[in-house]
C-alpha positions as CSV (number, residue, x, y, z in Angstrom):
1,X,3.3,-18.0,-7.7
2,X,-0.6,-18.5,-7.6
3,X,-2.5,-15.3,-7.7
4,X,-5.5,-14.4,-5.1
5,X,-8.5,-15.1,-5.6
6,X,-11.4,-13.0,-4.9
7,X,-13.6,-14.3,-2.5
8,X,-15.2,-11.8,-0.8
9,X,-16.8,-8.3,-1.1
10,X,-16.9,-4.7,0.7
11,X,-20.0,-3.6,2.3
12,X,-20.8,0.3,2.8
13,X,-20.3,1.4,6.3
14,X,-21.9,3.6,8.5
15,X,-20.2,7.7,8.4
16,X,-18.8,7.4,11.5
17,X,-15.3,7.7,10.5
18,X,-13.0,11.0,10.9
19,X,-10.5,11.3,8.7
20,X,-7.0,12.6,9.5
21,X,-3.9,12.0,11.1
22,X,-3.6,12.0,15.0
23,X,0.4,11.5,14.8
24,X,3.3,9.4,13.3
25,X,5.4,7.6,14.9
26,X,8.9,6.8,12.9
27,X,11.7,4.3,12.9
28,X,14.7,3.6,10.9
29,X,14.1,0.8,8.6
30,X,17.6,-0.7,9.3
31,X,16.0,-1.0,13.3
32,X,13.7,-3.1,12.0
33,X,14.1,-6.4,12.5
34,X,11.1,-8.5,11.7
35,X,7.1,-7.9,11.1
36,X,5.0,-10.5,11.9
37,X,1.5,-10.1,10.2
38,X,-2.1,-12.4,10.3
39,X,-4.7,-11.6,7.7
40,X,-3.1,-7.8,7.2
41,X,-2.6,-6.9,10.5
42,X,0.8,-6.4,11.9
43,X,0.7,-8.3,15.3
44,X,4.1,-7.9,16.2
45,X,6.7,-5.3,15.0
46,X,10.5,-6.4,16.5
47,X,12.9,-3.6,16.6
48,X,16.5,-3.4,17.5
49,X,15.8,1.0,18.1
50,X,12.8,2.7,18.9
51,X,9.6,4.2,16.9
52,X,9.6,8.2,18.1
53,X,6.6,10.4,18.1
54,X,6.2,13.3,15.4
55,X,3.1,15.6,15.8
56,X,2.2,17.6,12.8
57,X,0.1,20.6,13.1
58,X,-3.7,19.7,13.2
59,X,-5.3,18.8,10.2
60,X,-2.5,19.4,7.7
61,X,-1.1,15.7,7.2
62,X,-1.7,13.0,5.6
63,X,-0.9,9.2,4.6
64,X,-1.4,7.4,1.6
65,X,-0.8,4.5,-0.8
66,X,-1.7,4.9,-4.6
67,X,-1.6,1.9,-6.8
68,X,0.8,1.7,-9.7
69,X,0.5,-0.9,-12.0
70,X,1.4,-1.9,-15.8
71,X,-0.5,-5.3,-17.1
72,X,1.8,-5.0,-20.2
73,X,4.3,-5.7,-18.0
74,X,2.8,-7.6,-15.1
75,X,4.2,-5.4,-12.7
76,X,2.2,-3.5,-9.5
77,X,3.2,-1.4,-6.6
78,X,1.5,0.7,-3.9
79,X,3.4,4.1,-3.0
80,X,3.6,4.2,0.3
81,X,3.4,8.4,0.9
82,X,3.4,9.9,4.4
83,X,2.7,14.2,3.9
84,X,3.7,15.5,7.9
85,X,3.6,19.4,8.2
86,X,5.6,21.1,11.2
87,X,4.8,24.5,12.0
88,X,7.2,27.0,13.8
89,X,11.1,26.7,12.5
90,X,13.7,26.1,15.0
91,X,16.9,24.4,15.2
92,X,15.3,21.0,16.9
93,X,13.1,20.4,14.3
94,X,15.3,21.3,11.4
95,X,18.2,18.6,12.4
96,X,15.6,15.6,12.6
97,X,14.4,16.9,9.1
98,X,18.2,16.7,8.4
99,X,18.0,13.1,10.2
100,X,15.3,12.0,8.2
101,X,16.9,13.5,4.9
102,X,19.7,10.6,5.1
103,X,18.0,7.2,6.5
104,X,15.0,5.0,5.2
105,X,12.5,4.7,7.8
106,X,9.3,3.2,8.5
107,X,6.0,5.2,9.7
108,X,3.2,4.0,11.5
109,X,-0.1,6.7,11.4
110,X,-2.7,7.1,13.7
111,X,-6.0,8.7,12.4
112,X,-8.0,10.3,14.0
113,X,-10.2,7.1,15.2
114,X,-7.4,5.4,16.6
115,X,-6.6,2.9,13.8
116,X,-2.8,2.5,13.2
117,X,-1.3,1.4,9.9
118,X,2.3,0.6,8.7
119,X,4.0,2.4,5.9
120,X,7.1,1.5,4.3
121,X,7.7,-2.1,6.5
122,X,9.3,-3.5,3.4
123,X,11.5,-1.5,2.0
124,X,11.1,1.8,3.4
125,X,10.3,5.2,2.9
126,X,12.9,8.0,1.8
127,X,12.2,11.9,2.2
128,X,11.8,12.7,-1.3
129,X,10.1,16.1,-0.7
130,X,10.6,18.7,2.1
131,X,10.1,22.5,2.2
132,X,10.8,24.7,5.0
133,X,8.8,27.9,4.1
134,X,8.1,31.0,6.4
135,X,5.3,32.3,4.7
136,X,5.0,35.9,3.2
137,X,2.4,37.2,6.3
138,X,1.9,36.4,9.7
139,X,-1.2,34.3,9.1
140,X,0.7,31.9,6.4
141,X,2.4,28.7,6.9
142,X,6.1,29.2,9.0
143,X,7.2,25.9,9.1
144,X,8.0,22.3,7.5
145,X,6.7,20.2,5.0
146,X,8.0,16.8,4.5
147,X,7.1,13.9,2.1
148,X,8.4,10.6,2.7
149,X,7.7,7.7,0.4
150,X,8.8,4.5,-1.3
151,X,7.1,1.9,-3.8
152,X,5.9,-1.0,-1.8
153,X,4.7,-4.8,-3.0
154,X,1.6,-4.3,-0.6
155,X,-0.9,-2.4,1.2
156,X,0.2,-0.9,4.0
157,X,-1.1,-3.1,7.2
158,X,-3.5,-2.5,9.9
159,X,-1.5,-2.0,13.3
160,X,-2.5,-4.3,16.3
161,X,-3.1,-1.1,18.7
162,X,-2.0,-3.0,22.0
163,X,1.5,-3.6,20.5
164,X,1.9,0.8,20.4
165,X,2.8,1.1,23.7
166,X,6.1,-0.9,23.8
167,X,7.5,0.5,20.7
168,X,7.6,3.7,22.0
169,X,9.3,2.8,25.4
């Protein structure tokens, strides 16, 4: 395999952009039946199930992808990590934790300027943290926090933003 070759650069941009996460939507990778991408956008996401919509609490999530690499060994991976945080404890919310606990899934994120990335499209993300804490006053966290992630061969893609709406239906 030929490696890439670097043929362009990154220009600073304007501050214009909020950071944060809107909301996730989820899927089970095994509903997942094919991703088509151009230039490292997802265009098309085909599914046998349906994305569904989880909401954290405002400005408490996040998603990212570190790099992890050896050149010793020639090896590289980006870890795919989705951080949601769910306040209020009740029975609804603890069986999707539950849910989530035994399936791989895929997460798509929405910041808070309306861009839409894919995490975990090739092999998943796995809850590998989760906390359900009630706090020792009333002002203190009473709720979940969850941490989904998986090492991935790629960045995770840009989202096509007119392909959202019929994932969701």
């Amino acid at each position: 395999m030929s490696c890439l070759v670097l043929n362009t650069g990154i220009s600073q941009d304007c501050r214009q952009s909020l950071g944060g996460v809107k909301r996730f939507l989820v899927a089970q990778l095994s509903s997942i039946t094919s991703v088509t991408q151009a230039s490292g956008v997802a265009t098309a996401i085909s599914t046998s199930g349906l994305f569904y919509e989880f909401k954290p609490t405002k400005d408490s999530s996040t998603a990212s992808a570190p790099f992890n690499g050896d050149v010793a060994a020639g090896q590289r991976a980006w870890t795919h990590t989705v951080v949601m945080m769910f306040s209020k404890t009740e029975a609804a919310k603890r069986n999707t934790v539950a849910v989530l606990a035994e399936n791989s899934v895929v997460v798509i994120a929405e910041d808070n300027n309306g861009t839409f990335s894919l995490y975990g499209y090739s092999r998943g993300l796995d809850l590998t943290e989760g906390d359900n804490t009630l706090g020792t006053t009333a002002a203190e966290m009473n709720g979940y926090t969850l941490t989904l992630s998986g090492d991935q061969a790629h960045l995770p893609l840009e989202v096509d933003p007119t392909i959202i709406a019929a994932l969701l239906v």
